[in-house]
C-alpha positions in Angstrom: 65.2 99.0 152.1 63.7 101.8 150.1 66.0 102.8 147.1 66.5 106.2 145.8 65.0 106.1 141.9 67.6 109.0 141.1 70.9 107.7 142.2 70.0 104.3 142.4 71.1 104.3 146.0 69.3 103.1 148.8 67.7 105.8 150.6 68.5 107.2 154.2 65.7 106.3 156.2 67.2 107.4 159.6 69.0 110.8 159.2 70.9 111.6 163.2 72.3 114.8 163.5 73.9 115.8 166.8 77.1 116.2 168.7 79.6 118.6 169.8 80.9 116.0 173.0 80.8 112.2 173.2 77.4 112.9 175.7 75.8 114.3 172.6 77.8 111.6 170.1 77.6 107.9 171.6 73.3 107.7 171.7 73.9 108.6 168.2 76.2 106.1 167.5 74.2 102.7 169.5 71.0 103.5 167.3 73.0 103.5 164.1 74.8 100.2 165.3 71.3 99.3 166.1 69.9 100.4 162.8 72.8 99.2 160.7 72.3 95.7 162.0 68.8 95.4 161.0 69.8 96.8 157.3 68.2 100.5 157.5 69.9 103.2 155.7 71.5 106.0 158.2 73.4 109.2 157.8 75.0 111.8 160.2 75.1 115.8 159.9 77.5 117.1 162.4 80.0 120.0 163.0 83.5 120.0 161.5 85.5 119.9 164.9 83.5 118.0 167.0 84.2 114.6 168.6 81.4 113.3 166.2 83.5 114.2 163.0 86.3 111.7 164.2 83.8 108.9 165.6 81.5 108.5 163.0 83.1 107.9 159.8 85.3 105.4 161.5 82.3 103.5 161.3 81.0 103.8 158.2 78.8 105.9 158.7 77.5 108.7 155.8 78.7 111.6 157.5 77.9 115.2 156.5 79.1 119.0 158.0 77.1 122.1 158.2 78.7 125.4 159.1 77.5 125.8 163.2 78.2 128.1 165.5 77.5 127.8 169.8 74.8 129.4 171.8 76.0 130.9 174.9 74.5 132.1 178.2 76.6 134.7 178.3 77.7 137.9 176.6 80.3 136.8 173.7 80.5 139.1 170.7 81.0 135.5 169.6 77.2 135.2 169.7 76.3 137.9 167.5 79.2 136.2 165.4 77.2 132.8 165.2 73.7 134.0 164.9 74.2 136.3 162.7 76.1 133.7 160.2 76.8 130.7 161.4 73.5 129.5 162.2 71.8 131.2 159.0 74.6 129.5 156.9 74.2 125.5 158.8 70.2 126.3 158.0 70.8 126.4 154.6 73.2 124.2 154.2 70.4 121.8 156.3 67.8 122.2 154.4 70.2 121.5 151.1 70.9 118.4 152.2 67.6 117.4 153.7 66.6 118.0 150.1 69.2 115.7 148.6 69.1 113.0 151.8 65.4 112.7 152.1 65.1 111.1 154.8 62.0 109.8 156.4 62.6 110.9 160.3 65.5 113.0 162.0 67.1 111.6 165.2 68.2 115.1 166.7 70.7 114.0 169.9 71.6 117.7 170.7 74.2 120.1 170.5 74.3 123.6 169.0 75.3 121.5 165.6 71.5 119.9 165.4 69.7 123.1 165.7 70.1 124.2 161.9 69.3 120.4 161.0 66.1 120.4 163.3 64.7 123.5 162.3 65.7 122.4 158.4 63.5 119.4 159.2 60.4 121.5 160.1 60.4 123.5 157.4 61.0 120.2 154.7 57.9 118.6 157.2 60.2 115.6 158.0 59.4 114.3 161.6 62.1 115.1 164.6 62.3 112.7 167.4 64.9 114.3 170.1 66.7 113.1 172.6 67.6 114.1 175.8 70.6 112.5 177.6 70.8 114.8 181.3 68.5 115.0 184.0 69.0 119.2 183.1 67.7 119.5 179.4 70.1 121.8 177.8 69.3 124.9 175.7 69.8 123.6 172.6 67.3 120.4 173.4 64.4 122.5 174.7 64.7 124.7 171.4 64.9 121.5 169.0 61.5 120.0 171.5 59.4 123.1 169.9 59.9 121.5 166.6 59.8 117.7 167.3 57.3 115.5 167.1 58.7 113.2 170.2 60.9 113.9 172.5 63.0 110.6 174.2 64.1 111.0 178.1 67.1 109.1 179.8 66.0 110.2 183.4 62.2 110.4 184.8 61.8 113.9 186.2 62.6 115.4 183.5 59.7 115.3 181.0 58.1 118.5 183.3 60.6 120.2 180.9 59.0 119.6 177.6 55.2 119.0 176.6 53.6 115.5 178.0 51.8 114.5 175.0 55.7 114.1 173.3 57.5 112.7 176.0 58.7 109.1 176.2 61.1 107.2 178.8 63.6 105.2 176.4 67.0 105.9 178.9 70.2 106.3 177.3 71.8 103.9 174.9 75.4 102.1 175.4 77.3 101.7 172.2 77.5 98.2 172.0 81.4 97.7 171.5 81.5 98.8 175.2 79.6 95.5 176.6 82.6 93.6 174.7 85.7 94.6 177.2 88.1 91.7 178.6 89.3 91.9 181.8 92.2 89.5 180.3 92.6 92.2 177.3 93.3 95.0 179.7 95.8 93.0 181.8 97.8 92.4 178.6 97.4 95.6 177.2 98.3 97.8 179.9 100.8 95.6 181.9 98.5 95.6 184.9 98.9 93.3 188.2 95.6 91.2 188.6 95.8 91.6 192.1 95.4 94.7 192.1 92.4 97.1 192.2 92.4 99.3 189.0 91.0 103.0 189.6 90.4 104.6 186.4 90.1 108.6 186.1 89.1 110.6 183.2 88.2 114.4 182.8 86.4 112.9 179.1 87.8 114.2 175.7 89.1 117.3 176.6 90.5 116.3 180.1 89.5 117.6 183.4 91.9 120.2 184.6 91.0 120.7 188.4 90.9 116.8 188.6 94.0 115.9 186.7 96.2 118.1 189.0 94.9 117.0 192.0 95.3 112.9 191.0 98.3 113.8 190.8 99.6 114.9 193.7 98.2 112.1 195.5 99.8 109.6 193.1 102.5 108.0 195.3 100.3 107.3 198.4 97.6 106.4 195.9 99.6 103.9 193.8 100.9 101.9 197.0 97.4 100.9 196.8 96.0 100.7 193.2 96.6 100.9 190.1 95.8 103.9 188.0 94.6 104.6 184.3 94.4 108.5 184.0 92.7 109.7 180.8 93.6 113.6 180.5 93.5 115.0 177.7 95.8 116.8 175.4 95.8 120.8 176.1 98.9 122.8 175.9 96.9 125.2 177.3 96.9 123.6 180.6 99.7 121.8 180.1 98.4 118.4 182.1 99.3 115.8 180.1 102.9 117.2 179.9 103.2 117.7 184.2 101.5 114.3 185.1 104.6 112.1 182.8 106.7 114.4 184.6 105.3 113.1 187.9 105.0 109.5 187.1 108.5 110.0 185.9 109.5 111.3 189.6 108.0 107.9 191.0 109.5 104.9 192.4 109.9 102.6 189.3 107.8 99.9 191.3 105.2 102.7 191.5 105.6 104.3 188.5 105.0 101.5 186.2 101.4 101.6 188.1 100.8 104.6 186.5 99.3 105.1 182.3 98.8 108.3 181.3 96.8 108.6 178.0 95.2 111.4 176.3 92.4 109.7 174.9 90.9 106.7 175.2 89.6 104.9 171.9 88.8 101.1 171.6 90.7 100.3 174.7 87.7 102.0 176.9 85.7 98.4 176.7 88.6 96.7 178.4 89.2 99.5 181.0 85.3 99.2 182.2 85.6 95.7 182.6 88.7 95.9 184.9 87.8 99.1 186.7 87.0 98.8 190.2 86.3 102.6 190.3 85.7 105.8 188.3 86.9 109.1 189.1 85.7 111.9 187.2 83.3 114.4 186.2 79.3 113.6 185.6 78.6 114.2 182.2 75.9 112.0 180.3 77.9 109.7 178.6 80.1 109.2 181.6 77.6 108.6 183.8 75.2 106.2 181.3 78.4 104.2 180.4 79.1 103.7 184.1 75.2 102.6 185.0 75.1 100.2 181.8 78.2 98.2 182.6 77.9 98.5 186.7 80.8 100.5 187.1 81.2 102.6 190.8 82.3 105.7 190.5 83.3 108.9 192.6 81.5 112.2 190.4 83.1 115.5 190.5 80.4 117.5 188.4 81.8 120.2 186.6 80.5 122.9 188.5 78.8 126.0 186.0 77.2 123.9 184.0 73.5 124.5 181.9 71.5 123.8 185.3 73.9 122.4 187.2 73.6 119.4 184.8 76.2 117.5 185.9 75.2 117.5 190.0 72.0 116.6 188.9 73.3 113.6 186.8 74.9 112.3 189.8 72.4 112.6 192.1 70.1 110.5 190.1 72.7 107.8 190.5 73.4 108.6 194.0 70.2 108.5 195.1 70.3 104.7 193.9 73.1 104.3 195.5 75.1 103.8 192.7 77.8 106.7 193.3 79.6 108.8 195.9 79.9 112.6 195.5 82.7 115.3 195.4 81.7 119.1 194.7 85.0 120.3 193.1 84.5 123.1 195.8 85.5 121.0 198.5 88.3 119.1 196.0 91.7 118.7 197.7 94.3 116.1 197.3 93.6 115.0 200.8 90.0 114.2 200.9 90.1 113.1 197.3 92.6 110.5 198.4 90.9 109.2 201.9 87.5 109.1 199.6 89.5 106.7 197.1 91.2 104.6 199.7 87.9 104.5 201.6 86.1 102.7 198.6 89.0 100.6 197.8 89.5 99.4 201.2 85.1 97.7 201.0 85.2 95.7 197.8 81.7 94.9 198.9 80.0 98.1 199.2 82.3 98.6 195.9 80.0 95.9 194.3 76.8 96.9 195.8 77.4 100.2 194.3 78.1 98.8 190.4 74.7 96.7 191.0 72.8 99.8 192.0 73.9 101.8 189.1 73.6 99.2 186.5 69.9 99.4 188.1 69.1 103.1 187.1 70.0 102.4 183.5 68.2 100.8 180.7 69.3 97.9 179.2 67.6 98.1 175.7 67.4 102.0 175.6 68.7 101.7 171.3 65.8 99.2 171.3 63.3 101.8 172.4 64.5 104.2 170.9 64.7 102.9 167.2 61.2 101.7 167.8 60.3 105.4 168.1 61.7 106.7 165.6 60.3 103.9 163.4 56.7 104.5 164.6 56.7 108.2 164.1 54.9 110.0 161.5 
């Protein structure tokens, strides 16, 4: 451990900045559960609001905010807005605290939040290793891969994106409190009937509007056959969370106590993967990685509009493995969503073969290779 001879402190050798979602978040987190465990100093900048901001100090982690602002594809006067202050004021406040963390590499996991930090890091000469979770690099990754010195990959295919010479296969890394779930845990926790399949839907931390509504209107005919654990988020905007307790509420009591609703999903999430018989919900990177690490089957609904297409192309990686079935939200209706589910409830075998295929497009000790990078870079 090298120690700062100013404070007295031990120095941050691994600085991560990133975030924004849990896809840009949870890599993030396994290499500092990685790094922590073999007694190398970390910190974290990230944004403010992010999901980051919550996550990370829960586990102890240094954690630092810059000012940040969000790139968009679009028109926005909001652009102007963040590029002409936001992203000058998170560049100096970067480079500030480069100065003051000195750290010897950055670990830059994406998001509009790690720009300021990787471009701090060129100008202070401090090594970047990126990484890139989707089979779509996003903006703000192909930006940061001008100024890193490697550039880490989850999918093949994707390295025709950024310069050879940098590229390296490392996959995406599971945080490791997710391999710990208890079947017995979630039965407990969530009053659930062991003899009976558990289908587990979540739209991710903000919810999934299109997707909530239409779980619900399938819920009774769905619940006769499964149970259901519906993750959905919180918006009054949309108002979901609010309108699906008013339809478990309209259930059958035998049927309705089937039926959680939850806004988020925190520690439980281990114990809901390792009861799940099926995922339904959108295909973003940390969705989809969780599911291939731990074998889960799931039915994608991509988010359609995405950077790329991201999302599709997330879930054709697993599908082409056989590892997933996919629903465009184009052709979404309550209908086929519901003969789809019932369809993969009714072959617990193909259900199986399906987990086994995913788990096979993952890889297993993706913190491994990745802390190994950042450790060997110069």
């Amino acid at each position: 451990m090298i120690e700062d001879r100013r404070s007295g402190q031990p120095r941050v050798q691994i600085l991560i900045t990133g975030g924004g979602t849990g896809g840009h978040t949870s890599p993030g987190l396994a290499v500092s559960a990685l790094l922590g465990a073999r007694g190398i100093p970390c910190a974290w900048i990230g944004s403010r609001d992010g999901v980051e901001a919550r996550l990370v100090p829960e586990r102890g982690i240094p954690y630092f905010t810059i000012p940040t602002g969000k790139l968009r594809r679009y028109w926005s006067w909001q652009n102007v807005r963040d590029l002409a202050v936001g992203a000058p004021t998170g560049l100096v406040h970067a480079v500030l605290l480069l100065g003051r963390l000195r750290p010897r590499v950055v670990f830059a996991t994406g998001g509009f939040v790690a720009l300021p930090v990787v471009i701090a890091a060129a100008l202070r000469r401090i090594p970047v290793v990126a990484h890139e979770q989707t089979a779509v690099p996003g903006l703000a990754n192909r930006i940061a891969a001008r100024f890193a010195r490697r550039i880490a990959l989850s999918f093949p295919g994707s390295e025709s994106v950024f310069p050879a010479e940098k590229t390296t296969l490392t996959g995406n890394p599971l945080r490791p409190e997710l391999r710990a779930g208890s079947r017995a845990e979630a039965v407990t926790r969530f009053h659930l009937d062991p003899a009976l399949p558990l289908v587990y839907v979540t739209g991710g931390a903000q919810g999934a509007q299109r997707i909530n509504r239409t779980v619900g209107e399938i819920l009774a005919p769905l619940l006769e056959h499964a149970q259901v654990i519906h993750q959905c988020g919180d918006s009054r905007a949309t108002g979901d969370r609010a309108w699906l307790e008013g339809r478990r509420e309209a259930l059958p009591p035998a049927l309705a106590r089937r039926y959680t609703v939850l806004p988020y999903v925190g520690t439980e999430l281990a114990a809901i993967y390792a009861t799940a018989a099926l995922l339904i919900g959108r295909a973003g990177a940390g969705t989809v990685n969780e599911c291939c690490q731990l074998g889960v089957p799931a039915l994608y609904i991509p988010l359609p509009g995405t950077s790329g297409d991201e999302q599709t192309a997330n879930a054709k990686v697993v599908g082409r493995a056989g590892g997933c079935t996919i629903l465009p939200q184009a052709t979404l209706t309550p209908e086929l969503l519901l003969e789809r589910i019932l369809g993969l409830l009714a072959a617990p075998t193909r259900l199986k073969e399906m987990g086994e295929r995913a788990r096979a497009v993952a890889v297993p000790d993706a913190a491994e290779r990745i802390v190994a990078l950042l450790l060997e870079t110069r």
